[in-house]
C-alpha positions in Angstrom: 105.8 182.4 183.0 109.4 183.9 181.7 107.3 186.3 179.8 105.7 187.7 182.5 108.7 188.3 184.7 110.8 189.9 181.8 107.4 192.5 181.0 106.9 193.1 184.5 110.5 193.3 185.5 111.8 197.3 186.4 114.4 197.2 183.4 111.3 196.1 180.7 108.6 198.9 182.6 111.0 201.8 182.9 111.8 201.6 179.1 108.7 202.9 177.5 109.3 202.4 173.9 109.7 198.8 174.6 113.6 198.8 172.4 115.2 197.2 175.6 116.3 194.2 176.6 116.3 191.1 179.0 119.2 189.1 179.2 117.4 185.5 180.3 119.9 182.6 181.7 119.1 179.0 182.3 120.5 178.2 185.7 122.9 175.8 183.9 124.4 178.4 181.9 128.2 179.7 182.3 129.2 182.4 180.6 132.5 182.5 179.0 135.2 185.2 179.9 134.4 187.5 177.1 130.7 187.5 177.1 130.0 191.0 178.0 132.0 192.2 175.7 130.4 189.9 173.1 126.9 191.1 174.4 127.7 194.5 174.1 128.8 194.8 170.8 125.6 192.9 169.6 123.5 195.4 171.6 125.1 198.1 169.4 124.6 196.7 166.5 120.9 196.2 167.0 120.4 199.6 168.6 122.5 200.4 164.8 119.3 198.2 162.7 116.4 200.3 161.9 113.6 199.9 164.0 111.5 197.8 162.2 114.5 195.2 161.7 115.3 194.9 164.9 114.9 191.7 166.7 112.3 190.1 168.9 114.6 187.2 169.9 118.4 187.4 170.1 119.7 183.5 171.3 123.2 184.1 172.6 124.7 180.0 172.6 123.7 178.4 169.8 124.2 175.2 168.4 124.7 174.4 164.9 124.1 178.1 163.6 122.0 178.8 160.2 121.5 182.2 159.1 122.3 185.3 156.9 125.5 187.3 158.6 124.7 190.5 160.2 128.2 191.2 161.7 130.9 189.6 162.9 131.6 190.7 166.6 135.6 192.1 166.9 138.3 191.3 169.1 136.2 188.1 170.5 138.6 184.9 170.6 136.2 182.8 169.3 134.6 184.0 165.4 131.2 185.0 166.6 129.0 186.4 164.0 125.3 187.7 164.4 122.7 186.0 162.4 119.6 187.2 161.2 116.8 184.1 160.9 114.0 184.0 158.6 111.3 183.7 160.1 109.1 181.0 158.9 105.6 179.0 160.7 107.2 176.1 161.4 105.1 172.9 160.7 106.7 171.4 163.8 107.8 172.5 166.9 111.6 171.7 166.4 112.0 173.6 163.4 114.4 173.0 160.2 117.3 170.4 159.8 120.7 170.1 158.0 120.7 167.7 155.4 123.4 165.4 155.9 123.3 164.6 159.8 119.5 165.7 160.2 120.4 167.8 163.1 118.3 171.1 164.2 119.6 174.6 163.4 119.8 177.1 165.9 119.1 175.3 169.3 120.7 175.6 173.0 118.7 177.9 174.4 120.1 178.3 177.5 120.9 182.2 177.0 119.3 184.6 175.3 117.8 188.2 175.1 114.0 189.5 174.5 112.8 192.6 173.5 110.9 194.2 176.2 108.2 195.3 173.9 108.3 191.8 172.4 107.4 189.8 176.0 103.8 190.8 175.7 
């Protein structure tokens, strides 16, 4: 599985602690011109989080965002802010919906970042 590859990759077993991350793409996926900027800035702003709030999960290309702001990234020409999601057992697999369209919140998941530690 995914999981497997990102804990037994070299980047995931050099890093003891388990605070680094693997950046997962879909083979679809096409990364816009300022994405490594964008990518670095959130990595920095974890890396700012205390441990404990740090996140498991970090989904790059989302759809319909819902959550509380963290930061807004700088000098991107897009707004791209960083979200923090509660997280909640879902009662399905799809998770939540917006009222008015009944559309699901925080989907497209075709890149995103795990936490080493977190792939076990």
């Amino acid at each position: 599985t995914a999981w497997v590859k990102i804990r037994q990759s070299q980047g995931c077993m050099d890093n003891v602690d388990g605070d680094a991350y693997a950046l997962v793409f879909e083979d679809d996926e096409r990364p816009k011109q300022h994405f490594v900027e964008a990518v670095n800035q959130i990595v920095q702003i974890v890396a700012s989080l205390p441990e404990e709030d740090r996140p498991d999960f970090i989904n790059l290309n989302v759809l319909r965002t819902h959550g509380d702001v963290v930061a807004v990234l700088e000098d991107t020409p897009i707004r791209v802010r960083l979200l923090k999601v509660k997280k909640a057992k879902r009662k399905w697999r799809t998770g939540p919906t917006e009222k008015e369209r009944g559309l699901h919140y925080n989907v497209w998941m075709s890149a995103y970042m795990v936490r080493c530690g977190a792939a076990q």
